[in-house]
N, C-alpha and C positions, 0 to 999 in steps of 0.2 A: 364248219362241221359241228353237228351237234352231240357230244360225246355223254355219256353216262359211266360213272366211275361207281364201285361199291368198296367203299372202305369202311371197315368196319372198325376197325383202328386207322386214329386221325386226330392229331391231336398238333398242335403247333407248339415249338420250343422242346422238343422232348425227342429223342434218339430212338433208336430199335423201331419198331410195328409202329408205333404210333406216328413218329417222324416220318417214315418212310410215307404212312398214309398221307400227309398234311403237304410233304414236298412234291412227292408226286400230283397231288391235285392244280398244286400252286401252278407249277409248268405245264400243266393239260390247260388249264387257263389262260398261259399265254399266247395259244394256240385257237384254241376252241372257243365256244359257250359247252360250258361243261354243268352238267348236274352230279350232287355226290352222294350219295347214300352212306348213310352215318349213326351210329347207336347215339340214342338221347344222352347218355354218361359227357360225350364229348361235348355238346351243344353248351355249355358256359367258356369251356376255352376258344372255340370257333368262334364265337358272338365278340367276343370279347374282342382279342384279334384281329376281324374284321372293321369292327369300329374302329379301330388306329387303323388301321390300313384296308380299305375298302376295296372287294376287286369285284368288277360291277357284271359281270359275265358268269360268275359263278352262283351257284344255286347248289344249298345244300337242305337236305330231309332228313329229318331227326325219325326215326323209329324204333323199336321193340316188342318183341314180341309179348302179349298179353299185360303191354306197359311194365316191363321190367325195366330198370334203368340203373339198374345196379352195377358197379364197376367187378363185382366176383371175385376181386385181388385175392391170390394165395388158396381160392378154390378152384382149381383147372378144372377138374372135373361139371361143375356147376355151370364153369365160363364154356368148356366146348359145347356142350350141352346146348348152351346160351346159343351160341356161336350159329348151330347147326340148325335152330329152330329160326334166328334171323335171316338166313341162308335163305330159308322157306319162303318169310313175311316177305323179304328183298321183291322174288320173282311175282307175286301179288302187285306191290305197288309199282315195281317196274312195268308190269303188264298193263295199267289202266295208266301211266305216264306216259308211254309208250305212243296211246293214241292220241294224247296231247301234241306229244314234243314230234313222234317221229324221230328216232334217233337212227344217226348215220353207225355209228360205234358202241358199243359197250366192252367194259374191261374189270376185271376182278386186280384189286389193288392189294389190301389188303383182309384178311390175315395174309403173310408169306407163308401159304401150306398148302402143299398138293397131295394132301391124301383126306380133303373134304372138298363136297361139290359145290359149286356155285351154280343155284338155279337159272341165274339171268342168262345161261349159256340155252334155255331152253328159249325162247326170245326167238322170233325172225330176222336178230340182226345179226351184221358181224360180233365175231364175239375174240376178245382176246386173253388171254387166260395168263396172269401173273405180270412179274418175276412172283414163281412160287417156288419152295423149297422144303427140306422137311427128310430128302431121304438119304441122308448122310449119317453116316454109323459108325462108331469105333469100331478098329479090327477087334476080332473076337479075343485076341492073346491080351488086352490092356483091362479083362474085366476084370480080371484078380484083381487090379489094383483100386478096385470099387468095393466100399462100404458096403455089409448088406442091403444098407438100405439105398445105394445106390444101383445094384444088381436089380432090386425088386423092380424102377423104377427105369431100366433099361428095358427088362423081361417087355412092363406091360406097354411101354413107347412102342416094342416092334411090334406086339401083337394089335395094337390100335391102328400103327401104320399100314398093318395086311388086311386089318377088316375095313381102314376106311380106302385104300386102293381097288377092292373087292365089291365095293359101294355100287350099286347100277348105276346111281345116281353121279355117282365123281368119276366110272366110267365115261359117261354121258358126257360131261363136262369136260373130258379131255377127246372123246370124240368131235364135240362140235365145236372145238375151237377152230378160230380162221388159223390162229397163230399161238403157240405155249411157251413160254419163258421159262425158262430155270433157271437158279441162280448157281447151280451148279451141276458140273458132268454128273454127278451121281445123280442127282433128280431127272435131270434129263433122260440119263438112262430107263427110269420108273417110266415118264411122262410117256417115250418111247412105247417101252412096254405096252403101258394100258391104251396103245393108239392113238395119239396126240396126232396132230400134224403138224408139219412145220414149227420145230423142235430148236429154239436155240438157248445157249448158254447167257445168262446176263444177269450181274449184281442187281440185288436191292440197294447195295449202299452207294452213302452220296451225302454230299458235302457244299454245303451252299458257298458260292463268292466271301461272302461276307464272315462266313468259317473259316476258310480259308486261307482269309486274309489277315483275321486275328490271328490263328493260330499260328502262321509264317511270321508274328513277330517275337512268339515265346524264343530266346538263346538261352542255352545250357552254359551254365560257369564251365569253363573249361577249366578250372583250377580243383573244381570239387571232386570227389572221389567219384568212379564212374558207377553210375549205378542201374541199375537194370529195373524196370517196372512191368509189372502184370495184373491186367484191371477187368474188374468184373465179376458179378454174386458168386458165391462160392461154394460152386455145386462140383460134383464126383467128375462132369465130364469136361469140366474148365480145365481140367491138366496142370493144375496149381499143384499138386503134390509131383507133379512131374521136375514143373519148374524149381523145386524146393531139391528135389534128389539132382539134379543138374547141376543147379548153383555149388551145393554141399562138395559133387565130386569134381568140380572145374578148382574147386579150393585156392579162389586168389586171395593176397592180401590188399585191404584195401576197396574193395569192392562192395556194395549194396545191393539187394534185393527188398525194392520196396511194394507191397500188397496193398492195390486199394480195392474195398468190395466187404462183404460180409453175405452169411448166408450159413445153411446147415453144418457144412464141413468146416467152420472157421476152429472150432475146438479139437479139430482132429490133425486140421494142417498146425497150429501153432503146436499142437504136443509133436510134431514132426519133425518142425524144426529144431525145438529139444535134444530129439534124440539125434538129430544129425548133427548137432553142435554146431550149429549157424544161429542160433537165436538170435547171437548180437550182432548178427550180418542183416537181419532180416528186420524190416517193420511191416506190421498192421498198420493198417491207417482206419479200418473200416469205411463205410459206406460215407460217402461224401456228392456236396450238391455237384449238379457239373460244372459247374466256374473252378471250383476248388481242384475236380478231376484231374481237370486240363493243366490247370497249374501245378499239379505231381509232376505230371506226365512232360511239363515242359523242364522240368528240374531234374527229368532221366535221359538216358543218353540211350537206349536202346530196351523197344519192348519184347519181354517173354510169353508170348502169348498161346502155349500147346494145347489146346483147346481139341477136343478130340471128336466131336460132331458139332458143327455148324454152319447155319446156312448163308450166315451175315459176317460179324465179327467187325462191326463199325469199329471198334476199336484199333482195329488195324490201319484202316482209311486217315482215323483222326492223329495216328502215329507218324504214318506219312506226311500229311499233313504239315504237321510242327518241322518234319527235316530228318526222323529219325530212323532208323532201321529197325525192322522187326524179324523177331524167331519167331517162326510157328512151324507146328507139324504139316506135313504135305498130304492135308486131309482138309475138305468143304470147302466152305466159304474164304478162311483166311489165303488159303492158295491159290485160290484163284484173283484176289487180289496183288498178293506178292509173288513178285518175282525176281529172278536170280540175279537184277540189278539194285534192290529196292530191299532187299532180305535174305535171309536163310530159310529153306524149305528144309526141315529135317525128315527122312521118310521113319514112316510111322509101321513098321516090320513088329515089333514087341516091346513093350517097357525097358528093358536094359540099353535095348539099341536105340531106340527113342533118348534114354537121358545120356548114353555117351554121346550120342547126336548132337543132343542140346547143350552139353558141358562146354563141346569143341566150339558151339559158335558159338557160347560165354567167351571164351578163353583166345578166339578169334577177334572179337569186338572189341575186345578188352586192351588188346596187343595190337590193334591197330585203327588207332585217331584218322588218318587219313582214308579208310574204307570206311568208317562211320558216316564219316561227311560224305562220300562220294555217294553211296547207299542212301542217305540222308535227302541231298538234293536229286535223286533220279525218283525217290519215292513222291518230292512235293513235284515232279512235273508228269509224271503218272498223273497222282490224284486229281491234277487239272483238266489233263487229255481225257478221265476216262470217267472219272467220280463226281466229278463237278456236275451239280443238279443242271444245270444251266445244259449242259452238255448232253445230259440224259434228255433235257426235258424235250431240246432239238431233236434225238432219237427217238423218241414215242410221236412224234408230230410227224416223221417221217412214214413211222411205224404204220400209224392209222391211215397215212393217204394210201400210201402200197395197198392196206387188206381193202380198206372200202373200192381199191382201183382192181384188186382179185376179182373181190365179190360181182361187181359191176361185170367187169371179164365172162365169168361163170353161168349169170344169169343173162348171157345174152347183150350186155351194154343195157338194158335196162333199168 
């Protein structure tokens, strides 16, 4: 089968967008001859990569629009912008490749976001749209607990999310899909909305063999104080002050709360811990490479992770992974990864009930070694059954014979 992938993000050795784009390519390859469309920014880590490990069936096209090649870091604004005009270029070069290759499939990889279009859905081929994500929201009662300047930056998330849902164009795009992914109930519900077809729920996240397999040898001292970890930049809707009023009122002795990540709020959550008199409970670690991550993370014994909109939350998956149990709110992404064998889902009603929530499964974990490990070991055989790229990659290979066997169906067997 001749597949066409557009990742715009794609990049090899690298987690979140980037990863997602790069693993998922690698397994459409095990499958297919696949072509991938890709912003020029990526083209030295894909070059590079490929020379160590050559995979002879793939074909990737470096592009931008009006030769931008810029990576845009820390300007969102300039990146979607960016985003939305290669969106455009895409459906150009896909359209004169088109009558080269003939392609049986096309699919929008990455970005994970369904409230921008993908033009190649305009294309006469099947078209499969995502795992996208994007419409998950904190309940409205947790915004007090946001910085001004984290309200401002709520406000203009939803009003982008309405104008680009509103889009004819990302209409369009969820009309002409064969098939829509979500990576969560709540997107799906959007995807629903704006008339998708053939609507199912499925992660972006995923975890190579070879992840997995390191990470299954980090063990936790079991002599060392138990300590709890929560990773990841450190913005208003990561729920890090959540997990700080948590820790504070679960009040054990003996116990750690270790932070790795940095980001706007890092000044406001350590004046936090201040005042909640856990300072010397708590470490910063700041931003760290990922080898180092991993190694906190193998040195804790359960992640806190209340993260209040998201569509991913790898750090969940990579928690599992190691053996360990995680807290998260029973909101996005992290929930639909964990489940009540593999974690605590706290439901997310309003901030107070949220951090007694979160105290009790401190104070739970804490007080009992034998649910750690049982939690522990149901999460690393999850992650294998369900995360493991390998696994995923078998499901997208399934994926595309089913729609191209629709599509055929539809027009007749022809």
């Amino acid at each position: 089968m001749k597949v066409l992938l557009s990742a715009f993000a794609c990049e090899p050795g690298l987690g979140s967008e980037e990863g997602v784009g790069w693993n998922m390519v690698l397994q459409a390859a095990k499958y297919h001859e696949v072509w991938v469309f890709t912003r020029t920014f990526c083209r030295p880590f894909i070059e590079a990569e490929l020379a160590k490990n050559p995979v002879p069936n793939l074909h990737f096209i470096y592009f931008d629009p009006f030769g931008w090649s810029e990576d845009w870091k820390g300007r969102q604004g300039l990146l979607q912008f960016h985003y939305y005009l290669w969106q455009i270029w895409a459906y150009f070069v896909a359209r004169k490749l088109h009558r080269e290759v003939d392609f049986d499939i096309i699919r929008h990889v990455t970005y994970v976001k369904h409230w921008s279009p993908s033009f190649l859905a305009l294309l006469p081929v099947p078209f499969i749209w995502g795992p996208v994500g994007g419409a998950e929201s904190a309940p409205k009662t947790f915004w007090n607990e946001y910085s001004r300047r984290g309200k401002i930056y709520e406000t203009l998330r939803q009003i982008a999310q309405g104008v680009g849902e509103r889009d004819p164009f990302t209409a369009l795009t969820a009309r002409r899909s064969a098939m829509a992914l979500a990576t969560t109930e709540e997107t799906a519900q959007r995807l629903r909305w704006m008339k998708a077809k053939n609507v199912q729920v499925f992660s972006q996240v995923g975890l190579s063999e070879a992840e997995i397999s390191q990470m299954a040898e980090y063990a936790v001292d079991l002599q060392s104080p138990v300590r709890f970890i929560s990773v990841g930049r450190l913005l208003h809707w990561k729920g890090v002050q959540l997990s700080l009023r948590a820790f504070a009122l679960a009040n054990l002795e003996g116990v750690e709360l270790w932070i790795v990540g940095d980001g706007p709020e890092r000044s406001r959550l350590e004046a936090l811990a201040g005042e909640l008199g856990i300072a010397d409970k708590v470490q910063f670690w700041g931003a760290l490479p990922r080898n180092q991550t991993l190694q906190k993370m193998g040195e804790c014994h359960a992640l806190l992770h209340p993260s209040l909109h998201e569509s991913g939350g790898f750090v969940c998956a990579e928690m599992m992974a190691l053996g360990r149990p995680v807290i998260c709110l029973d909101l996005g992404g992290p929930a639909t990864q964990v489940t009540n064998e593999t974690g605590i889902k706290v439901p997310a009603v309003d901030p107070e009930k949220a951090v007694k929530g979160l105290a009790d499964a401190i104070s739970r974990l804490v007080g009992d070694q034998a649910l750690r490990e049982r939690m522990g070991q149901a999460g690393q055989k999850r992650l294998k059954e369900v995360f493991d790229w390998d696994v995923k990659g078998e499901f997208f290979a399934r994926l595309c014979e089913n729609v191209l066997a629709q599509n055929k169906t539809l027009r007749g067997g022809k």
